[in-house]
C-alpha positions in Angstrom: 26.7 -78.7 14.5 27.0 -81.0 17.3 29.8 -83.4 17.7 28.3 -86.7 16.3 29.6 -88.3 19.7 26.3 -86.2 21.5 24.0 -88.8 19.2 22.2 -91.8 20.4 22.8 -93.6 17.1 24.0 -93.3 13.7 20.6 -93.2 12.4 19.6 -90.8 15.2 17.5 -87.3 14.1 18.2 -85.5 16.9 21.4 -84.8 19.7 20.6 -86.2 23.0 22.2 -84.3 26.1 22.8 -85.3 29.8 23.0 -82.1 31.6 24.8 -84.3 34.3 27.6 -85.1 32.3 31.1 -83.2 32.8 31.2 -81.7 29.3 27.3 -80.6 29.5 28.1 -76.9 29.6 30.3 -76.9 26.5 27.6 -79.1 24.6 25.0 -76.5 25.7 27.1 -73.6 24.7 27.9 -75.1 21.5 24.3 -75.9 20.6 23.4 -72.2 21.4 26.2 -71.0 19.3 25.1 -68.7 16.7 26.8 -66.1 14.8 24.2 -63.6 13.1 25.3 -63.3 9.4 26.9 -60.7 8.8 28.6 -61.3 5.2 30.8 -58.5 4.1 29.8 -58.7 0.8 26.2 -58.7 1.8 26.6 -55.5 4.2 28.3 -53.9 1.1 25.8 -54.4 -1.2 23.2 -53.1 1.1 25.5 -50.1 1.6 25.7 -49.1 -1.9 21.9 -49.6 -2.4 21.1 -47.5 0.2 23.3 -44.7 -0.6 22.0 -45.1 -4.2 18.5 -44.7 -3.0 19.2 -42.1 -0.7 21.3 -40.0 -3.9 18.6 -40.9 -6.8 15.5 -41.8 -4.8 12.4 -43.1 -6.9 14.8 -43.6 -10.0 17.1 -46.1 -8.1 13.8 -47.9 -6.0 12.7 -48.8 -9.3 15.2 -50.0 -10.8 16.4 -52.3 -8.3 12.9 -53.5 -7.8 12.5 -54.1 -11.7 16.0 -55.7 -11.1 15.6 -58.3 -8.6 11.9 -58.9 -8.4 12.1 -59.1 -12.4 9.5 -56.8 -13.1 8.5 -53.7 -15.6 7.3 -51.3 -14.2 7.5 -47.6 -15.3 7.4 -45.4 -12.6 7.3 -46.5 -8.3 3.8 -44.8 -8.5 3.2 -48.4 -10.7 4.4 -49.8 -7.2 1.8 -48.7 -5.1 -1.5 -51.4 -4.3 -4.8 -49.2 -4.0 -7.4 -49.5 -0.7 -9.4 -50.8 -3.6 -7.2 -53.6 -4.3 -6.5 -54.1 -0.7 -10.5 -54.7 0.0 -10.8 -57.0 -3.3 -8.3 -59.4 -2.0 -10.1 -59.2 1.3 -13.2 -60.0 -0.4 -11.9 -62.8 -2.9 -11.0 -64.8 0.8 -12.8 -68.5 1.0 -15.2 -67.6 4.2 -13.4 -69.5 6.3 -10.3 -68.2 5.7 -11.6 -64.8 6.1 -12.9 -65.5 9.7 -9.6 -66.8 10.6 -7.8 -63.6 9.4 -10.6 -61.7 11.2 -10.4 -63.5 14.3 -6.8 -63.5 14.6 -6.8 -59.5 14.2 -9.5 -59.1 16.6 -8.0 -61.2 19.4 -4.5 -59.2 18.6 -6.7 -55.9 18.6 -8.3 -56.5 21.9 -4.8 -58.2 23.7 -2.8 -55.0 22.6 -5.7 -52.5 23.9 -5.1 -54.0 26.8 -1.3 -53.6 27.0 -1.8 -50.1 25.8 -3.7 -49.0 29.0 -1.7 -51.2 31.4 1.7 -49.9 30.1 0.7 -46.8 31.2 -0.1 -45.0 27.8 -1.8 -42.1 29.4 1.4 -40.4 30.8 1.8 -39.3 34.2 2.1 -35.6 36.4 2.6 -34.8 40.3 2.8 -31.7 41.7 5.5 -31.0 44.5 4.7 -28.7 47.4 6.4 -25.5 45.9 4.0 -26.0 42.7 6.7 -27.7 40.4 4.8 -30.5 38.1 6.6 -32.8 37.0 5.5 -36.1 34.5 6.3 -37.9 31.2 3.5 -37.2 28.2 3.1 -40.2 26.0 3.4 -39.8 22.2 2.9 -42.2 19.0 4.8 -42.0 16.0 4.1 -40.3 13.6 4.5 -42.5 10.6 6.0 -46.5 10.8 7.2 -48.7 8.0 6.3 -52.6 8.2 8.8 -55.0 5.9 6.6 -57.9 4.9 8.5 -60.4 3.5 7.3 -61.3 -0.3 7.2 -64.8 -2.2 7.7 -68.4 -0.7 7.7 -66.9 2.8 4.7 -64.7 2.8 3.4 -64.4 5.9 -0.5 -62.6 6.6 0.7 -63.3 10.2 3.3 -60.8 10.2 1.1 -58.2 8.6 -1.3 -58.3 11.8 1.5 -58.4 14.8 3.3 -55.3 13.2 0.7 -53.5 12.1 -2.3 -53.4 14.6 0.0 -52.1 18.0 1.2 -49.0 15.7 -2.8 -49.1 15.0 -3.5 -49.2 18.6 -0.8 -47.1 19.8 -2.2 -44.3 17.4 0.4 -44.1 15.1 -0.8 -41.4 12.2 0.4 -43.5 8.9 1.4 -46.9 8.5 3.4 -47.8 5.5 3.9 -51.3 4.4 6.0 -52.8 2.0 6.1 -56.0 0.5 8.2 -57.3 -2.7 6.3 -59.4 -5.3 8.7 -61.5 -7.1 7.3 -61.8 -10.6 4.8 -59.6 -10.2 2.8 -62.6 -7.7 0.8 -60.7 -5.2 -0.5 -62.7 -1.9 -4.0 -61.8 -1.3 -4.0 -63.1 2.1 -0.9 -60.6 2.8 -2.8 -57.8 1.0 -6.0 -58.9 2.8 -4.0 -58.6 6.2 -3.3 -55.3 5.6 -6.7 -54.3 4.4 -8.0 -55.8 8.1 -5.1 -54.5 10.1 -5.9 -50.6 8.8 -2.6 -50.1 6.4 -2.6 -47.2 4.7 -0.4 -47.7 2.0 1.6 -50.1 0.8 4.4 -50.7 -2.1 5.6 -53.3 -3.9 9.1 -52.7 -3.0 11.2 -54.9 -1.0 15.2 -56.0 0.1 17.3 -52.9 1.1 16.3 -50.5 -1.4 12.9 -50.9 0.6 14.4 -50.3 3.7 16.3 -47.2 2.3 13.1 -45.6 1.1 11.2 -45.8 3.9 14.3 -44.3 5.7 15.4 -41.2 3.7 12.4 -40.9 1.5 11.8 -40.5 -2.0 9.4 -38.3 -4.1 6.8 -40.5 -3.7 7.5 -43.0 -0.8 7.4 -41.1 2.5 9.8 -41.2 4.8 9.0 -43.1 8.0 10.0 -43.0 11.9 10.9 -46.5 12.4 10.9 -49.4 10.4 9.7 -53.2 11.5 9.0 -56.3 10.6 11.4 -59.6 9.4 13.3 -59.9 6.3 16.3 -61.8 4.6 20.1 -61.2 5.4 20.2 -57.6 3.0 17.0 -56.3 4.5 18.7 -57.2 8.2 21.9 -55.3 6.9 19.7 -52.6 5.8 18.1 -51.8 8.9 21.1 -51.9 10.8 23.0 -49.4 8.7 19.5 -47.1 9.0 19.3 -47.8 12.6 19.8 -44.3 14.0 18.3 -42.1 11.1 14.9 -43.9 11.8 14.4 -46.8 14.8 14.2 -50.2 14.3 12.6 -53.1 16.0 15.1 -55.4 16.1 17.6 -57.6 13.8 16.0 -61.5 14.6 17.7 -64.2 14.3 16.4 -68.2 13.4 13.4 -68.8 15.5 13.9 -70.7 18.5 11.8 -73.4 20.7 12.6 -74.9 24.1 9.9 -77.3 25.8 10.3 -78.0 30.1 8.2 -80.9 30.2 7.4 -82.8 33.0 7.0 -86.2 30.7 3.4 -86.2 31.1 2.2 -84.9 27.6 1.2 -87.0 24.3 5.2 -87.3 23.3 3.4 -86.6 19.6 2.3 -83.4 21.2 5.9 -82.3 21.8 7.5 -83.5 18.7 5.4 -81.8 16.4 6.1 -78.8 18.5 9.4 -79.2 17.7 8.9 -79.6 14.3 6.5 -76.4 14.4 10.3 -74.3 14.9 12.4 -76.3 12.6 10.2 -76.1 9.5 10.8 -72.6 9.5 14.2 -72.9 8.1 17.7 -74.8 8.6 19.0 -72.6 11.2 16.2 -72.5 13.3 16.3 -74.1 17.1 14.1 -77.2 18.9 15.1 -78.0 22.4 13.3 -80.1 24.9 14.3 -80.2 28.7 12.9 -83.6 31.0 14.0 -85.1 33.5 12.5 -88.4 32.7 14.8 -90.4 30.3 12.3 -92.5 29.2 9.8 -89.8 27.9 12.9 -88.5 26.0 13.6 -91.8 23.9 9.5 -91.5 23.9 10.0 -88.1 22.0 12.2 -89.5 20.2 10.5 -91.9 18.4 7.5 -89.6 17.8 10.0 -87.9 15.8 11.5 -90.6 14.0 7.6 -92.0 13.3 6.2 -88.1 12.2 9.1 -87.3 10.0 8.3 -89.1 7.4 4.6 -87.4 7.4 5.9 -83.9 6.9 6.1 -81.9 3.8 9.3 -79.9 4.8 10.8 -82.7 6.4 14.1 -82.2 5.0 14.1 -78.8 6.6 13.3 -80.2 9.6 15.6 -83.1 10.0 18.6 -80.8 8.8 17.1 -77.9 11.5 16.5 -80.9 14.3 20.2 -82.6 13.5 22.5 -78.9 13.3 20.3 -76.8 16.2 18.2 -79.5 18.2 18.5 -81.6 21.3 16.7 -83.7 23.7 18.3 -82.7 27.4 18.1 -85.2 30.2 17.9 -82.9 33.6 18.1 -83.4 37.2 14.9 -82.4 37.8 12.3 -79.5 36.9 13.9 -77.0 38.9 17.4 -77.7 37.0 15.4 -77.5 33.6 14.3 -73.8 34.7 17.7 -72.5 35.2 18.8 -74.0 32.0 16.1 -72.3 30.1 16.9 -69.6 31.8 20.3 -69.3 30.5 19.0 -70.0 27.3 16.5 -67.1 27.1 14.7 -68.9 24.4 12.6 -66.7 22.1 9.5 -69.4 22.6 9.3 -71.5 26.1 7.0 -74.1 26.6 6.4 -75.3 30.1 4.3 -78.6 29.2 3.7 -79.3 32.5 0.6 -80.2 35.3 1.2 -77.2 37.7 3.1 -75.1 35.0 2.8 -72.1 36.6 4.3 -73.6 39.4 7.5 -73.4 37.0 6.9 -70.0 35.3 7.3 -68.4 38.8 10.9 -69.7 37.7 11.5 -68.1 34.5 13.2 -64.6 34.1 14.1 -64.9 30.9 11.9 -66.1 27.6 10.4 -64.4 24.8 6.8 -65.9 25.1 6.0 -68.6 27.5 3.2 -70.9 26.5 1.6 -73.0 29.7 0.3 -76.2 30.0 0.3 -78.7 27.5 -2.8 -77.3 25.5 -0.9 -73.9 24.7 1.0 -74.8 21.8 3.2 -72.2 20.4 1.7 -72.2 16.8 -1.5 -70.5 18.8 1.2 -67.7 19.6 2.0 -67.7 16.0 -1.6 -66.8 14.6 -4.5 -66.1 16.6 -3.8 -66.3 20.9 -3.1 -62.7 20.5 0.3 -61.4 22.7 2.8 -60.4 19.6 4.7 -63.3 18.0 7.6 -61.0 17.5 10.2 -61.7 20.0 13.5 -61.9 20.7 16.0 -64.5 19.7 19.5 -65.3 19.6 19.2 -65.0 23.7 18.3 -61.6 23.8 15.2 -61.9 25.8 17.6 -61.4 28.6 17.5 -57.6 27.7 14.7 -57.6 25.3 10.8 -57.9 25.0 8.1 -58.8 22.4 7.0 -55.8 19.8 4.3 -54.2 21.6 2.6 -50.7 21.4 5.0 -49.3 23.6 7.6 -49.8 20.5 5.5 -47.2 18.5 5.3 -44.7 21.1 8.1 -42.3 22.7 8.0 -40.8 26.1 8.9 -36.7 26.6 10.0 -36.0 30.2 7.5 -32.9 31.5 9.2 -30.2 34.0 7.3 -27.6 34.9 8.8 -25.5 37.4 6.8 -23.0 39.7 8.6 -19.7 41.1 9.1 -21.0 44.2 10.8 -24.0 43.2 13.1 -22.0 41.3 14.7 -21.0 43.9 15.2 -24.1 45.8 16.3 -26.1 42.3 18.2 -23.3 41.0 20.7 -22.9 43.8 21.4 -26.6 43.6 21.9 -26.1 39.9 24.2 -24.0 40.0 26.1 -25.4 42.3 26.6 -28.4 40.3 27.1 -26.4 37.5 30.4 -24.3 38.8 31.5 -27.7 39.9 31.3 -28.8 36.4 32.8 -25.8 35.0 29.9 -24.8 33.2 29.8 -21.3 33.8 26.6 -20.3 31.4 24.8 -22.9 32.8 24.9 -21.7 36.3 23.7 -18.3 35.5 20.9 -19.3 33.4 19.7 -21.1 37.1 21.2 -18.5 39.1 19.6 -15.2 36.7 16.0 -17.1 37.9 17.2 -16.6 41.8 15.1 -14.1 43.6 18.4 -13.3 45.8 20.5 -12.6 42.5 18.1 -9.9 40.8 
């Protein structure tokens, strides 16, 4: 939490920053400052379950799942939701609900075809002088897992920006999973799924989940890599998994940061702000301006809008541990900042904003002008909505269809070229004191036979 000092007012909702001020890189540093649970007793727990699974398979999945999600179920085969039942929730959607699901996977669909071709899916050959080809072939996976979180935070959303780029890429078998606390199903989750082209899915969720789909059981296949969000045992999970099968990534609290030039509805920008910190306590609302008077603007939109919002204590705990309203130089200042920040979600609310994106190097999604609010990212724009947070969108990038896809490396090497690559093998070989490789190039020498 920030030092009260950074606050406008006792009764203030939100820190208010100068990033002229002395101390301004310390405040920002602080503010940024997030340490990833990792609770030992968590990461323990998560161990045993997965060895458990991994020892006793479908035996321990369904007890833990009959455990935690307080359910009776007899066998994991009891676990598993039918295309039927998939289709029936899909069916049992009010109409206009159903379009919005619809039109949200189609505009997903159609942005990831287009990433699929442009990220050069198809591979690549040339062939040197001597005959040698050499190229990369393009592959999916075979089989993915999705982790769909269950209960309170059930989100179709996620269903559609995990599964469709495996669908797209051409992975063979998608596998969901999704615990159902009580027995409660979501139809609009199980509805995703039937849209996105799912081909199972379980009822199984929290490590064991995790360690199913990455050993295998009798009768929940093992997968190549697992995706998709879950709470702090799931993230342990897939960490401890992480080299048996891939993983996406481990996320941390979502994250918002606004570059605005003061000229947008300060309502506009609150409730953007709001749109991060309702996700949960930890999660991160910054706005950069250079105009101080917009800022006590957007600050007042916040104190007025509060009030109106049915998670606001969420929100004003989110807004008063992990928010801020930072007073810059000017735009160009407010770009490096956010660059530094590598913020999972950028807004640039802005006339010219691309102008400013020209700027940006590092940013999980950046949403331009002040009409592209990021709750369209969220749902229906259709670029993925899972990013990186925690500032690692200085090294990472948006789940995509290249994430369910490998590359193999193609050498082909003609008799000819042989002779010219062999010599220079070998030569690096002895130097390396590799004896048998050298031979194997130098046994392929037309001069050595």
């Amino acid at each position: 939490m920030l030092d009260q000092n950074s606050l406008s007012s006792p009764l203030s909702l939100i820190a208010r920053l100068d990033a002229s001020h002395e101390n301004f890189p310390a405040q920002l540093s602080q503010l940024l400052a997030f340490e990833a649970s990792e609770d030992e007793a968590i990461d323990r727990t998560a161990a045993q379950i997965l060895a458990d699974v991994k020892k006793r398979g479908d035996v321990a999945v369904l007890e833990y799942t009959n455990r935690y999600d307080r359910l009776s179920a007899s066998s994991v085969q009891q676990l598993e939701i039918g295309q039927h039942e998939l289709e029936a929730a899909l069916a049992s959607l009010a109409p206009e609900r159903r379009a919005a699901l619809e039109m949200a996977a189609q505009r997903v669909r159609a942005y990831h075809e287009v990433q699929k071709t442009a990220c050069g899916s198809a591979g690549f050959s040339y062939t040197e002088a001597d005959g040698t080809v050499l190229g990369q072939k393009v592959t999916p996976l075979d089989r993915v897992g999705i982790y769909v979180p269950g209960g309170k935070a059930a989100y179709p959303s996620s269903v559609l920006m995990n599964a469709i780029p495996a669908k797209v890429a051409g992975v063979t078998e998608i596998i969901m999973v999704v615990p159902t606390p009580d027995g409660i199903k979501n139809p609009l989750v199980l509805a995703a799924a039937a849209i996105a082209g799912v081909d199972r899915v379980f009822t199984i969720g929290g490590a064991q989940a995790v360690a199913a789909l990455a050993y295998g059981t009798a009768t929940i296949p093992q997968v190549d890599k697992i995706v998709g969000p879950g709470n702090a045992y799931v993230a342990a999970a897939k960490r401890r998994v992480f080299g048996t099968v891939g993983i996406d990534m481990i996320a941390g609290p979502s994250e918002i940061l606004v570059i605005c030039d003061g000229s947008t509805d300060p309502d506009w920008i609150a409730m953007d702000l709001f749109s991060q910190a309702e996700h949960d306590e930890l999660a991160q609302s910054i706005l950069l301006c250079p105009d101080a008077a917009y800022l006590d603007a957007v600050a007042a939109s916040i104190a007025k809008l509060i009030a109106t919002m049915p998670r606001k204590e969420i929100i004003a705990t989110s807004l008063a541990n992990r928010g801020a309203l930072i007073k810059v130089a000017d735009m160009q200042q407010a770009c490096d900042i956010a660059n530094s920040i590598a913020a999972e979600h950028l807004e640039i609310s802005t006339d010219n904003p691309q102008q400013w994106a020209d700027k940006i190097r590092h940013a999980g999604a950046m949403f331009l002008g002040r009409f592209s609010s990021e709750a369209l990212g969220d749902y229906c724009a259709g670029p993925n909505h899972v990013l990186p947070t925690s500032r690692t969108a200085r090294f990472s990038s948006p789940l995509g269809v290249y994430d369910f896809q490998k590359r193999s490396s193609i050498i082909h090497v003609s008799e000819q070229g042989a002779q010219t690559l062999g010599v220079v093998a070998a030569e690096l070989a002895h130097g390396e004191g590799l004896q048998a490789h050298a031979r194997s190039a130098e046994y392929r020498l037309k001069s050595k036979n």
